[in-house]
MOPAC internal coordinates of N, CA, C and O (Angstrom, degrees):
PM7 1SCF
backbone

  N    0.0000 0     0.00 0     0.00 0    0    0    0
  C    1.4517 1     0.00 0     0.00 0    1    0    0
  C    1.5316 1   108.75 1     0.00 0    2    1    0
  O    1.2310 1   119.53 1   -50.38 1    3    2    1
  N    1.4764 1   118.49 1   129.62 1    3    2    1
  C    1.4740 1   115.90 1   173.29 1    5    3    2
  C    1.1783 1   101.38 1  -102.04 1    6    5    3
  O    1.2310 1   132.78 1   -32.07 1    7    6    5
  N    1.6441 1    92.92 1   147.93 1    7    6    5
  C    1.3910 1   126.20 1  -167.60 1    9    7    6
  C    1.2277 1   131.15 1  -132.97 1   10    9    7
  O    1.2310 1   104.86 1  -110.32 1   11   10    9
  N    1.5296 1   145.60 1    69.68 1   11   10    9
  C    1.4056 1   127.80 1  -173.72 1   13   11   10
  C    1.5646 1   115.55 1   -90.40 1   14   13   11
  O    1.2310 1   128.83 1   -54.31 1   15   14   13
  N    1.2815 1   100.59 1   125.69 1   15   14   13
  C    1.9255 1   110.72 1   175.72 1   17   15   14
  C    1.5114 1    95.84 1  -100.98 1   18   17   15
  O    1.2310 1   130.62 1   -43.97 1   19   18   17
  N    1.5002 1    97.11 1   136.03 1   19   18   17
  C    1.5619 1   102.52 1  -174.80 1   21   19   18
  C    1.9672 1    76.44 1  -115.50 1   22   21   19
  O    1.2310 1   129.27 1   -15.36 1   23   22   21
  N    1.4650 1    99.74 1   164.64 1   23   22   21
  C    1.4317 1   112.37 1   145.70 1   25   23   22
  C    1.8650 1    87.73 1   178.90 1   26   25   23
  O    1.2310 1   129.16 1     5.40 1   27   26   25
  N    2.0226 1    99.96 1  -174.60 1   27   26   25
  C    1.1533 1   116.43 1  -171.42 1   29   27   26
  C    1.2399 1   101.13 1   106.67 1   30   29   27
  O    1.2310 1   107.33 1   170.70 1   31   30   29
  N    1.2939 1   141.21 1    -9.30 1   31   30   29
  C    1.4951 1   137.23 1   163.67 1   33   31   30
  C    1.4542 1   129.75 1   -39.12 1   34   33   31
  O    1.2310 1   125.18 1   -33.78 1   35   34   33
  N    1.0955 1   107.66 1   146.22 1   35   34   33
  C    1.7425 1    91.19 1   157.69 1   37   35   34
  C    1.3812 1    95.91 1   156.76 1   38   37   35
  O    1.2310 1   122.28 1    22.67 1   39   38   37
  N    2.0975 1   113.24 1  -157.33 1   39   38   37
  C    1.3537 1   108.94 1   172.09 1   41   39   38
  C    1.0750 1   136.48 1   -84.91 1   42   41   39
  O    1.2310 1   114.28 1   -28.43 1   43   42   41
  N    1.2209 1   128.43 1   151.57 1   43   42   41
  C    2.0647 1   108.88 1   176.67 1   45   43   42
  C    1.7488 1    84.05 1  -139.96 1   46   45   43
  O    1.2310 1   127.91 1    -4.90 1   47   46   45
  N    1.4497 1   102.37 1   175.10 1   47   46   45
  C    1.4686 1   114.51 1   163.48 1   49   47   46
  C    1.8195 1   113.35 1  -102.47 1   50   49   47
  O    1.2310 1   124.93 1   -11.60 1   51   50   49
  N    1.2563 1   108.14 1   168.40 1   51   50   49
  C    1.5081 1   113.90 1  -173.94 1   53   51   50
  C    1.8301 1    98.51 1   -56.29 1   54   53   51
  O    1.2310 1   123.95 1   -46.03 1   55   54   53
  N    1.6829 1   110.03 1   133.97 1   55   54   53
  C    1.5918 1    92.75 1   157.94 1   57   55   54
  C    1.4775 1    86.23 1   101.37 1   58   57   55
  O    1.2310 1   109.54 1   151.61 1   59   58   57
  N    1.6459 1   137.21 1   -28.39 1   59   58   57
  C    1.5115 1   116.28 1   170.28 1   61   59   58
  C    1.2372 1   119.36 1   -89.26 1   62   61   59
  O    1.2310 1   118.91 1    16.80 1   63   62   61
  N    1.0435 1   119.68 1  -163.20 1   63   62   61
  C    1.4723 1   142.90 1   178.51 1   65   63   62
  C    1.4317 1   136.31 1  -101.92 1   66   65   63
  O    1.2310 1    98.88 1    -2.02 1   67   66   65
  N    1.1146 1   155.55 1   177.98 1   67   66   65
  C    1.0400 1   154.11 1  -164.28 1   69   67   66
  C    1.4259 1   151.44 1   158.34 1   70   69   67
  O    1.2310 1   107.20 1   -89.66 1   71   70   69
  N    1.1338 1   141.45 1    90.34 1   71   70   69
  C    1.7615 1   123.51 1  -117.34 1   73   71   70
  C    1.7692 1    94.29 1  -126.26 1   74   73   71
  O    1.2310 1   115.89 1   -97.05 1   75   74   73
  N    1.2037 1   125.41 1    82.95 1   75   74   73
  C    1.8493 1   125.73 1   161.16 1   77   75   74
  C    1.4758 1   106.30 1   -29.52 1   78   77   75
  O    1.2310 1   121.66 1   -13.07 1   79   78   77
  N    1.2886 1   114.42 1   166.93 1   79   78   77
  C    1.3317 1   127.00 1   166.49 1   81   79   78
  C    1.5831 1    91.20 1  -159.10 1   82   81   79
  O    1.2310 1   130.64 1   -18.66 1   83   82   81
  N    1.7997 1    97.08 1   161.34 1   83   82   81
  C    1.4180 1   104.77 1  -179.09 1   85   83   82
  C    1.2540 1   109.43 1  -155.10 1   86   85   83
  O    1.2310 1   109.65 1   -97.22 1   87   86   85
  N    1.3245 1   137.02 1    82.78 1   87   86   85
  C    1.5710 1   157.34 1  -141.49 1   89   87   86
  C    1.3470 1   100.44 1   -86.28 1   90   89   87
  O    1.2310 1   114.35 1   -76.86 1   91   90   89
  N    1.5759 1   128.31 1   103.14 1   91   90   89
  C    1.4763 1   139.72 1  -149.69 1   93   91   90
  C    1.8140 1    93.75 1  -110.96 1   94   93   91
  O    1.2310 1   128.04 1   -33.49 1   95   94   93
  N    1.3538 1   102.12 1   146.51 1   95   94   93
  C    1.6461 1   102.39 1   165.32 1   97   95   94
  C    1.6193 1   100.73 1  -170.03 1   98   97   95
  O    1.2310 1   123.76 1   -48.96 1   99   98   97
  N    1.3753 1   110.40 1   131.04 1   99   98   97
  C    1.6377 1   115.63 1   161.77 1  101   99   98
  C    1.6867 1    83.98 1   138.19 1  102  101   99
  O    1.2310 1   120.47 1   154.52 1  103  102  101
  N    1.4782 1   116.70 1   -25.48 1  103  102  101
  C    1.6717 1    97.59 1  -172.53 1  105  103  102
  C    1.5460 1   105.29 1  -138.51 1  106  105  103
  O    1.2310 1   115.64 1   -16.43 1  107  106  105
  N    1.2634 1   125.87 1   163.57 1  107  106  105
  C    1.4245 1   122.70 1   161.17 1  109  107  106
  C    1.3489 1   129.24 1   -52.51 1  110  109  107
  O    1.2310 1   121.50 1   -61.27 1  111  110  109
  N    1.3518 1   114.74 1   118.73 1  111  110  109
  C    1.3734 1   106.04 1  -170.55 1  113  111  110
  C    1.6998 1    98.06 1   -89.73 1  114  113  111
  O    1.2310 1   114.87 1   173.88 1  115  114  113
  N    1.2189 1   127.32 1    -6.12 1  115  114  113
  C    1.7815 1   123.72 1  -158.98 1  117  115  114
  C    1.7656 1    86.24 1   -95.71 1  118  117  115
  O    1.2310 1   109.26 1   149.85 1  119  118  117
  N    1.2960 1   137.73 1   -30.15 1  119  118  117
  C    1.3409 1   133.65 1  -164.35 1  121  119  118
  C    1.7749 1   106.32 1  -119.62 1  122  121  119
  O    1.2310 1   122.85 1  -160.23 1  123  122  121
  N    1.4252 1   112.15 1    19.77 1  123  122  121
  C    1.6084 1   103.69 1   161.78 1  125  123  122
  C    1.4968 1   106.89 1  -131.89 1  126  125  123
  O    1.2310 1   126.37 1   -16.60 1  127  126  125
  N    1.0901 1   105.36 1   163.40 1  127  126  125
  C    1.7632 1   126.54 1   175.85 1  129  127  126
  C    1.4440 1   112.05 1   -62.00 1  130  129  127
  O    1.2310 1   109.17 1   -78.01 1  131  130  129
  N    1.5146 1   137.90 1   101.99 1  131  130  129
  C    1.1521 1   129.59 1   174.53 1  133  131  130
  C    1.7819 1   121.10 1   -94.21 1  134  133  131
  O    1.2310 1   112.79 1   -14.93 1  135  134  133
  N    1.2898 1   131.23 1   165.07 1  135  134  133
  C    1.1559 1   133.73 1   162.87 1  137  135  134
  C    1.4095 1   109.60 1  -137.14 1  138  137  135
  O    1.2310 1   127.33 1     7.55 1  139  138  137
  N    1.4344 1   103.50 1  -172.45 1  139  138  137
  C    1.3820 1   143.87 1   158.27 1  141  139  138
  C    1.3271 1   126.93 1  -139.45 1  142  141  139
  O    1.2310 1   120.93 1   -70.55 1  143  142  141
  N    1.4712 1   115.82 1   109.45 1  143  142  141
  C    1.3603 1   114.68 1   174.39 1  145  143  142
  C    1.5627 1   117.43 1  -110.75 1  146  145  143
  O    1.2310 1   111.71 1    -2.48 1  147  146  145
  N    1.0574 1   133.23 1   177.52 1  147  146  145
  C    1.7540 1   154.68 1   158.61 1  149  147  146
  C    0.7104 1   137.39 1  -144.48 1  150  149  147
  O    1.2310 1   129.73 1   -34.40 1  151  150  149
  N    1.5868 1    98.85 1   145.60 1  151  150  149
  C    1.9184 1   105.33 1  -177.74 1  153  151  150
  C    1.6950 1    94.24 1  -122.53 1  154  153  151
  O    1.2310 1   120.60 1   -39.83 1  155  154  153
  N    1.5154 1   116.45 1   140.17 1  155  154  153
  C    1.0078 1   136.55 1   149.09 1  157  155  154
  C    1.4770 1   118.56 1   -75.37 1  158  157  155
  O    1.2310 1   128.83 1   -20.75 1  159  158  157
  N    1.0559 1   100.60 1   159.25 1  159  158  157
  C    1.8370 1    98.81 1   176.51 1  161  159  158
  C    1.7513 1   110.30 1   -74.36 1  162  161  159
  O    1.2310 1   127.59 1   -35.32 1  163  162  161
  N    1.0602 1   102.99 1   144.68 1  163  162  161
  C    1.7827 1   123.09 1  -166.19 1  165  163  162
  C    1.8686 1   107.98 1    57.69 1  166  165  163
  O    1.2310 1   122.30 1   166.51 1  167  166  165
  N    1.2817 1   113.20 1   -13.49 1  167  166  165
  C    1.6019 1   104.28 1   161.00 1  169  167  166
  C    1.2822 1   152.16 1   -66.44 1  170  169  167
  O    1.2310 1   108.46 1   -71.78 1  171  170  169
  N    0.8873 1   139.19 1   108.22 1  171  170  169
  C    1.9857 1   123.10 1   167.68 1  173  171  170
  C    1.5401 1   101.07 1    -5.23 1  174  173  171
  O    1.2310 1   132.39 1   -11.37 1  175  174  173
  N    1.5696 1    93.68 1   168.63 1  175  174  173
  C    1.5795 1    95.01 1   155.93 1  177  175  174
  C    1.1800 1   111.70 1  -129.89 1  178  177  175
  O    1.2310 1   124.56 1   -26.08 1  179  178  177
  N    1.3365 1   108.84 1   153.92 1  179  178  177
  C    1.4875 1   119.96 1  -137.09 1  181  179  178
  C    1.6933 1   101.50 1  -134.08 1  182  181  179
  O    1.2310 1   124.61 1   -38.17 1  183  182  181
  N    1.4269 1   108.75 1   141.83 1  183  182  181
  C    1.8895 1    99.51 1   171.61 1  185  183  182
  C    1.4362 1   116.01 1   -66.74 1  186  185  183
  O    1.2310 1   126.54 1   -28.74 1  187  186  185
  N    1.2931 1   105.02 1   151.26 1  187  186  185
  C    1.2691 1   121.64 1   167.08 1  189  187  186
  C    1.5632 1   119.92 1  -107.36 1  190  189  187
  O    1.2310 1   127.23 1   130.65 1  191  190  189
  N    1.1635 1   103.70 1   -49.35 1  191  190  189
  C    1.6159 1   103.96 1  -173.02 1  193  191  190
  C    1.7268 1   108.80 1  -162.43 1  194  193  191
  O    1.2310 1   120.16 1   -40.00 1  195  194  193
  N    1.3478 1   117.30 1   140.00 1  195  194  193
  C    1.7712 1    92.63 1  -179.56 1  197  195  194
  C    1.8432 1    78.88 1  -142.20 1  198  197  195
  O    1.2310 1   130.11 1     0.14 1  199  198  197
  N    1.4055 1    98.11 1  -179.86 1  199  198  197
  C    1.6459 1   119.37 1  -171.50 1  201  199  198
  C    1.6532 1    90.41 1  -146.35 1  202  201  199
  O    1.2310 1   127.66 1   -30.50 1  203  202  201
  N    1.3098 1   102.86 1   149.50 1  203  202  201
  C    1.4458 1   122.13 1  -169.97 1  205  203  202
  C    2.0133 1    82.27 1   -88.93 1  206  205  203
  O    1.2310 1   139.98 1   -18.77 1  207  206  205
  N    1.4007 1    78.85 1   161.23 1  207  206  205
  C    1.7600 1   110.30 1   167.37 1  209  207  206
  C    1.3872 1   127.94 1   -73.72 1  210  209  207
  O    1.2310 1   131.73 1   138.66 1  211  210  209
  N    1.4363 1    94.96 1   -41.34 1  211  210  209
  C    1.2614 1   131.00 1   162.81 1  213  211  210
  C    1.5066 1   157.29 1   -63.08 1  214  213  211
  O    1.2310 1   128.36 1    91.68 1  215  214  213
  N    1.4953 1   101.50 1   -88.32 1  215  214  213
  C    1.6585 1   111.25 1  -171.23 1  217  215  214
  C    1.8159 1    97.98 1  -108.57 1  218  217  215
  O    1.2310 1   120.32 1   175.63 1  219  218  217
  N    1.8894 1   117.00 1    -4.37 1  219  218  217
  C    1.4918 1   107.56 1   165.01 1  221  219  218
  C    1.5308 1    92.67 1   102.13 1  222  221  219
  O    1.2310 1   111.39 1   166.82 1  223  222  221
  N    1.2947 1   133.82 1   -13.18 1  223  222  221
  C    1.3559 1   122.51 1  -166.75 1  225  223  222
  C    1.5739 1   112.07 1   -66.32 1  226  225  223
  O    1.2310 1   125.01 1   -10.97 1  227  226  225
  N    1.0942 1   107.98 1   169.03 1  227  226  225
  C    1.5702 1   109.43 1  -174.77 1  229  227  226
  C    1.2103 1   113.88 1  -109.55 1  230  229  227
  O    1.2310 1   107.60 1    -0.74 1  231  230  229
  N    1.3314 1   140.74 1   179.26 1  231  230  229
  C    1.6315 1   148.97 1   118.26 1  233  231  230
  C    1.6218 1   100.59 1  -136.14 1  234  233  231
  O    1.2310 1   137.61 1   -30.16 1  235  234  233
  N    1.2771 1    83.48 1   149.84 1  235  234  233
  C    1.6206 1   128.98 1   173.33 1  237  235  234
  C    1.4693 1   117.30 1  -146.19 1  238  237  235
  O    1.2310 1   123.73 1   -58.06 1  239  238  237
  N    1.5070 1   110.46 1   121.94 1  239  238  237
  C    1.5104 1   128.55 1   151.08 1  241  239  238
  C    0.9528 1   115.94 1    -8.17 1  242  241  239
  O    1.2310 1   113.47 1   -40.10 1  243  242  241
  N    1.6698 1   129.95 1   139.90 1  243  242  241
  C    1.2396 1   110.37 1   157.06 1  245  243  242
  C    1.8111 1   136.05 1   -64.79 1  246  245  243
  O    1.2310 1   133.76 1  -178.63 1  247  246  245
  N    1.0027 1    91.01 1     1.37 1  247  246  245
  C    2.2590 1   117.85 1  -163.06 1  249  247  246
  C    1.6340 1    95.68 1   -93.49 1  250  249  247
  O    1.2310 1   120.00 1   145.43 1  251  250  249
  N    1.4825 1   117.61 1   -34.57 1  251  250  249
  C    1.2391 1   106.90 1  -179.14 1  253  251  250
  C    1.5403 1   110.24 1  -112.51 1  254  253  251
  O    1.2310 1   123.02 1   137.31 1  255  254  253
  N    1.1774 1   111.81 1   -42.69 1  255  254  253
  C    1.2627 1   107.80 1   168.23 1  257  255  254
  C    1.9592 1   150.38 1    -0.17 1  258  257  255
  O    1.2310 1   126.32 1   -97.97 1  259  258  257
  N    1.4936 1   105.45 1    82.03 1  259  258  257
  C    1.8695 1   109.10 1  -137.29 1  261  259  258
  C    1.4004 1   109.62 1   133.01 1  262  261  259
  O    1.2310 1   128.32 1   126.30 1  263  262  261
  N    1.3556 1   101.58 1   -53.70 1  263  262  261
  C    1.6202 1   103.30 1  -144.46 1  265  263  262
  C    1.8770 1    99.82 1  -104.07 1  266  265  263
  O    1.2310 1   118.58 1   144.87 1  267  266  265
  N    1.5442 1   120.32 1   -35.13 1  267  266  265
  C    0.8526 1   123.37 1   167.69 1  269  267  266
  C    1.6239 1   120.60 1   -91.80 1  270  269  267
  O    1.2310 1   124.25 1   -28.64 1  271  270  269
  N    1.7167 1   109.46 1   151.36 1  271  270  269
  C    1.5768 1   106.49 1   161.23 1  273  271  270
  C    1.2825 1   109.11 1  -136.30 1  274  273  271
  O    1.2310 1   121.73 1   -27.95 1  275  274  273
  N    1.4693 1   114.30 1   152.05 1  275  274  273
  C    1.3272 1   131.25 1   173.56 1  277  275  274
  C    1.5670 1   113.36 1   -89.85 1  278  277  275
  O    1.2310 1   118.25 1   -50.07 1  279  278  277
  N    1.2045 1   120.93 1   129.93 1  279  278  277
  C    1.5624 1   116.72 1   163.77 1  281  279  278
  C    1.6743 1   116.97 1  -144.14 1  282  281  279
  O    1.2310 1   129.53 1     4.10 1  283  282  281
  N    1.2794 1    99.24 1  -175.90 1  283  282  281
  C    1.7113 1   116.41 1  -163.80 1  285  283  282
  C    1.2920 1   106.09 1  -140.36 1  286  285  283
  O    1.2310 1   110.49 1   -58.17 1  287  286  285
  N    1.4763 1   135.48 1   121.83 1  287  286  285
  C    1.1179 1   145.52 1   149.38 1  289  287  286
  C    1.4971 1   131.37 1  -111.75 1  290  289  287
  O    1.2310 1   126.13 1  -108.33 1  291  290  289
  N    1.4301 1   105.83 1    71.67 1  291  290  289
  C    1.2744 1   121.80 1  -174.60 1  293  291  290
  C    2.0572 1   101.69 1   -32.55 1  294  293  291
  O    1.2310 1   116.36 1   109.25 1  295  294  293
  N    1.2026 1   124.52 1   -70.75 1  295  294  293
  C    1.2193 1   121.35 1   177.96 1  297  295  294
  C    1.8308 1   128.36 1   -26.63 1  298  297  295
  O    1.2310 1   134.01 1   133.29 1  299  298  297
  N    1.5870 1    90.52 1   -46.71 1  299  298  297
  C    1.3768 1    97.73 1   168.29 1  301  299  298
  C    1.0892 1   104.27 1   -59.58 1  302  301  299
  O    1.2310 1   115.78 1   109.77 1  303  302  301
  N    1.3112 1   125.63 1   -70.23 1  303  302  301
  C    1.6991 1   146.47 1  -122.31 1  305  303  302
  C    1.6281 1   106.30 1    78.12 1  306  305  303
  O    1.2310 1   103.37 1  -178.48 1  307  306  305
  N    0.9608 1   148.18 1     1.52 1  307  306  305
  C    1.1116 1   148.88 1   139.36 1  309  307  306
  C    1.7710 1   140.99 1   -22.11 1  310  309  307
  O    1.2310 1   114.28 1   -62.50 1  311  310  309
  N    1.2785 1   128.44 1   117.50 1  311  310  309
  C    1.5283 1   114.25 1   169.46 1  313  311  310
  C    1.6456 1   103.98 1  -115.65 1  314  313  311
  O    1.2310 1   117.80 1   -47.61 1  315  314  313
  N    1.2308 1   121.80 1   132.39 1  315  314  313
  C    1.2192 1   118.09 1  -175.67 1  317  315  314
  C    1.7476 1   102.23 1  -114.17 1  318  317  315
  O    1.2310 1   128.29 1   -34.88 1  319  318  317
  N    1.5086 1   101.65 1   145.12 1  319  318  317
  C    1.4904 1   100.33 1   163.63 1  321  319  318
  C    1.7431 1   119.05 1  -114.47 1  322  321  319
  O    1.2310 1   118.44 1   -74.71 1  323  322  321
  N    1.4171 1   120.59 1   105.29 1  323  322  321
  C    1.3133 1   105.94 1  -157.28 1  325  323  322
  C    1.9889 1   108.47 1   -93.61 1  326  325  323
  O    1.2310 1   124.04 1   -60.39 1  327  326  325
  N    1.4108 1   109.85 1   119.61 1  327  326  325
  C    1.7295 1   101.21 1  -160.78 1  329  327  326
  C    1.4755 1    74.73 1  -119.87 1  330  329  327
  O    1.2310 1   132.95 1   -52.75 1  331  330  329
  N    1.3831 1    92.58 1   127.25 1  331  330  329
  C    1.6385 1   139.49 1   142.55 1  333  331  330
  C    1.3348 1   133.02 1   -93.01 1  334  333  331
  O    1.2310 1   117.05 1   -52.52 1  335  334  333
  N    1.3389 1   123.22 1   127.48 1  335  334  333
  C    1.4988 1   136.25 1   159.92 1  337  335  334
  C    1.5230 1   101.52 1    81.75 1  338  337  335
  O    1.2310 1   115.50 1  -141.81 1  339  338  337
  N    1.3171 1   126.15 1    38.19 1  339  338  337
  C    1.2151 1   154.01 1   179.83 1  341  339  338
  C    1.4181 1   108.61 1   -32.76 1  342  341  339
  O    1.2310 1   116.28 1   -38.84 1  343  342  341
  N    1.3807 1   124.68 1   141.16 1  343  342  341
  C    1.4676 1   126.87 1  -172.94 1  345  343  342
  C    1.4519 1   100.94 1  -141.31 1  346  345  343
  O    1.2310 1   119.87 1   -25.95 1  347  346  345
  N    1.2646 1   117.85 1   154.05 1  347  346  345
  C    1.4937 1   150.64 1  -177.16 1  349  347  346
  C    1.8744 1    99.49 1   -34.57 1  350  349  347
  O    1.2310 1   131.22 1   138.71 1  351  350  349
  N    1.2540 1    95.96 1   -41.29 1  351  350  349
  C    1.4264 1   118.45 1  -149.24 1  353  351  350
  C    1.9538 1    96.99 1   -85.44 1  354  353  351
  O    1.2310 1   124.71 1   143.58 1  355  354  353
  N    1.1180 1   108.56 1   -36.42 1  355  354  353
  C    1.5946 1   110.20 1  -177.36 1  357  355  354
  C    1.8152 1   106.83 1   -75.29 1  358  357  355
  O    1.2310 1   137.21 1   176.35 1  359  358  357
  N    1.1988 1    84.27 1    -3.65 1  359  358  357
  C    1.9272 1    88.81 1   176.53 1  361  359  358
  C    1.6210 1   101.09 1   -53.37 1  362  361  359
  O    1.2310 1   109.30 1   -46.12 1  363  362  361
  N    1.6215 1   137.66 1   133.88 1  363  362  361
  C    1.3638 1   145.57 1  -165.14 1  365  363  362
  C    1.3277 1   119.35 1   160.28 1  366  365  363
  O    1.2310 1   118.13 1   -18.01 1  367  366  365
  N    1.5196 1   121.18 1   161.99 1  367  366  365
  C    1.2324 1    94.91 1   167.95 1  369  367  366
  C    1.8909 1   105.14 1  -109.96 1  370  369  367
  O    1.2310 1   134.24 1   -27.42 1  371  370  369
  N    0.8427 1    90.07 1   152.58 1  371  370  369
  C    1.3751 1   100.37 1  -164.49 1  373  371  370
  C    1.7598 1   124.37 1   -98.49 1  374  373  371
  O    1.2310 1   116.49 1   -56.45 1  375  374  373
  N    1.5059 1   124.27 1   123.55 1  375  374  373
  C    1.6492 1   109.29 1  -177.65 1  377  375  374
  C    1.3494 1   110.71 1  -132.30 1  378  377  375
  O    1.2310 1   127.49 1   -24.26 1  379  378  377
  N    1.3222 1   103.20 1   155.74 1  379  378  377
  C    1.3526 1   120.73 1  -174.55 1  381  379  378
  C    1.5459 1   100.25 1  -107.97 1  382  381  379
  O    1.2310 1   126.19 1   -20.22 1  383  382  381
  N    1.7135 1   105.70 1   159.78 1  383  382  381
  C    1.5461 1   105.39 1  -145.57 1  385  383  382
  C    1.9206 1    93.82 1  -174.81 1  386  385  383
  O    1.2310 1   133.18 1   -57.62 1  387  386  385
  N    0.9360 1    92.13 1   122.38 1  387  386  385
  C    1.8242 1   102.44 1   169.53 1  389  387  386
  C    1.8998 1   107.93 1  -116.92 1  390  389  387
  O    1.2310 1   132.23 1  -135.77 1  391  390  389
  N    1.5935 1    93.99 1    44.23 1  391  390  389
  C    1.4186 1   102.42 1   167.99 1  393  391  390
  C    1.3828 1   126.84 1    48.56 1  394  393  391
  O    1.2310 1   126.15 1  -179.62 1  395  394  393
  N    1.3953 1   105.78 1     0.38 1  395  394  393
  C    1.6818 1   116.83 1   155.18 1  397  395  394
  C    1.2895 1   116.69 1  -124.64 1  398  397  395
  O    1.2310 1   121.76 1   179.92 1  399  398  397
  N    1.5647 1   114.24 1    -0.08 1  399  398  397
  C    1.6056 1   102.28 1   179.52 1  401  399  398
  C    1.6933 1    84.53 1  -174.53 1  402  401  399
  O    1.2310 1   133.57 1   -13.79 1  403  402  401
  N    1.6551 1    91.38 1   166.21 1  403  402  401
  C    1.4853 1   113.39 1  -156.83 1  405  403  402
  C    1.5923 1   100.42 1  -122.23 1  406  405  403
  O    1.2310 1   124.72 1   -43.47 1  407  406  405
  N    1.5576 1   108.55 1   136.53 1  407  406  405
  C    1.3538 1   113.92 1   144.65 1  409  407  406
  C    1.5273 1   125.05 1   -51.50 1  410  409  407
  O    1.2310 1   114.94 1   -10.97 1  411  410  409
  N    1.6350 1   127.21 1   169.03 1  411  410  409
  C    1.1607 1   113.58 1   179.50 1  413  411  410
  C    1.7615 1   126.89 1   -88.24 1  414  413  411
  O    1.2310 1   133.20 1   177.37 1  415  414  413
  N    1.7335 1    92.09 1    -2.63 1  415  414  413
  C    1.4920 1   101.98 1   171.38 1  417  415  414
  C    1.9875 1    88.98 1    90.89 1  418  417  415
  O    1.2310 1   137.41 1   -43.04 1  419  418  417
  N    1.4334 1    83.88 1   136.96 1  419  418  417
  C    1.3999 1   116.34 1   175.79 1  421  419  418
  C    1.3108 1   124.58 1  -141.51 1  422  421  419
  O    1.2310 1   119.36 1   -51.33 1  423  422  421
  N    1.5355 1   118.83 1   128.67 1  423  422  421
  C    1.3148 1   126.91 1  -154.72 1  425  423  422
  C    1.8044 1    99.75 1   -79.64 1  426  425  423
  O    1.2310 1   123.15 1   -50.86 1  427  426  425
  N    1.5498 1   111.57 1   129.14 1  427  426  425
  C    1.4813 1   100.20 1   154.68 1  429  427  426
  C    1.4611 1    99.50 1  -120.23 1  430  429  427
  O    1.2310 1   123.69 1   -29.20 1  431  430  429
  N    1.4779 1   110.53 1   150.80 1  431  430  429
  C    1.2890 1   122.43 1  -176.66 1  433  431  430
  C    1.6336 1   113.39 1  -140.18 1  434  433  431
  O    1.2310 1   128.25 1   -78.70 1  435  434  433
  N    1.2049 1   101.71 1   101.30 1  435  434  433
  C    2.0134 1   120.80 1  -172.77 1  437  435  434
  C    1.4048 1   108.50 1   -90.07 1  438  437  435
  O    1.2310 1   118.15 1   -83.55 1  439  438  437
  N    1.4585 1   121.13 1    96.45 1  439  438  437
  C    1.4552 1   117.65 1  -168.66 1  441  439  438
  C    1.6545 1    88.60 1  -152.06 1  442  441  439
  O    1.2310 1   124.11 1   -35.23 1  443  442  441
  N    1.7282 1   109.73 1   144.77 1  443  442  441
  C    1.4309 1   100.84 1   160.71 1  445  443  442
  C    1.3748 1   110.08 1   -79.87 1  446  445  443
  O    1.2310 1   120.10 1   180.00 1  447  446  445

């Protein structure tokens, strides 16, 4: 059975930090395509960041791009999204996803 547990959510102010995790089980996390996506309130949801299956390559948004990173810890089973220098605007809740199945989404909320 696949499974992604997201947590690490919550509040920060503009300018901190903040590191998701998303605790994977039922498939290989070292040989599939991972992401991060978000939805803002009244928005689509939209990519954030993905990592190849493969050769390690990245994408990032142009909105986060710098400020966010994507990673893989096969040992854990883990995908982490690590967001830096945080803005008003990354406020969403956020899911992790190996393009066949979804985390349950975790709220970040960037407010002083």
């Amino acid at each position: 059975q696949v499974q992604l547990v997201q947590s690490g959510g919550g509040l920060v102010q503009p300018g901190g930090s903040l590191r998701l995790s998303c605790a994977v089980s039922g498939f290989n996390l070292d040989y599939h395509a991972i992401g991060w996506f978000r939805q803002a309130p009244g928005k689509e949801r939209e990519v954030v960041s993905c990592l190849s299956g493969s050769d390690g390559s990245t994408y990032s948004s142009d909105s986060v791009r710098g400020r966010f990173t994507i990673s893989r810890d096969g040992a854990k089973n883990t995908i982490y999204l690590q967001m830096n220098s945080l803005k008003s605007e990354d406020t969403a809740v956020y899911y992790c996803t190996n393009f066949q199945y979804w985390g349950q989404g975790t709220r970040v909320t960037v407010s002083s």
